[in-house]
Phi, psi and omega in degrees: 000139179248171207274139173296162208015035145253155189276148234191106174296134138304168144330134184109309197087030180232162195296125172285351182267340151283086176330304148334326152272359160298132165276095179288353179285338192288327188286344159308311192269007163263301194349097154296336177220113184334155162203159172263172200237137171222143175036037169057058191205139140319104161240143203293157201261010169278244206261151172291136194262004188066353179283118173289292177215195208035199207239006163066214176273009180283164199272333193198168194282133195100172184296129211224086168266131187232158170248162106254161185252135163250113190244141175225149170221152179265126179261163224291312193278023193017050154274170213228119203228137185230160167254128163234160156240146182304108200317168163252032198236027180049029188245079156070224165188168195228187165278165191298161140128202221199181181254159185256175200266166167300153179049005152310128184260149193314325197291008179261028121348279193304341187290311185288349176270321156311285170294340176256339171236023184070004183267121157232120177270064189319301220256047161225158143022089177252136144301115187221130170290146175322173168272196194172133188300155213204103154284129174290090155354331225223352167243017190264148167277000000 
């Protein structure tokens, strides 16, 4: 979380508390899923989260990208087996992954199915689905 009146790189590698100081064309033209810029403020482009102004609890301004690996197995008796792992913020569990840096490729999925269950799959398939909007718990009113 970050501390107030200390300064906090975004994405980009640019100061996050001030908005206004972002290059959003740069963050436009990254974007997976487009949004507009209004009065030099990021606005989101799903449903209104109610945050008026600032950034509610998010860590920085702007698009917040995550990968997950969606892994499934057949088993011999053609049961049908998925991997999640247990979140650590005590909310259930999900599938593995995490979030990725800007010009991060989608395929860091497989980095991230790595680091949380240690499972490495060279030799499958991998898919990668359109982005998508995702809501965030932590800005909905």
């Amino acid at each position: 979380m970050p501390q107030p009146g200390r300064v906090h790189r975004g994405p980009l590698g640019q100061v996050a508390l001030d908005p206004t100081r972002i290059d959003w064309r740069a963050r436009l033209a990254d974007a997976a899923i487009p949004f507009q810029v209004v009065d030099g403020r990021p606005v989101n482009p799903g449903a209104p989260t109610g945050i008026r102004y600032g950034r509610g609890e998010l860590g920085h301004w702007g698009e917040g990208r995550a990968a997950d690996a969606l892994v499934t197995a057949t088993g011999p008796d053609g049961s049908r087996w998925i991997v999640l792992v247990e979140r650590e913020d005590g909310h259930g569990w999900a599938l593995p992954g995490g979030g990725i840096d800007p010009g991060e490729l989608p395929a860091a999925a497989v980095r991230e199915l790595e680091e949380e269950t240690g499972l490495r799959l060279p030799d499958v398939e991998w898919t990668v689905s359109p982005p998508r909007l995702v809501p965030d718990p932590r800005i909905l009113s």
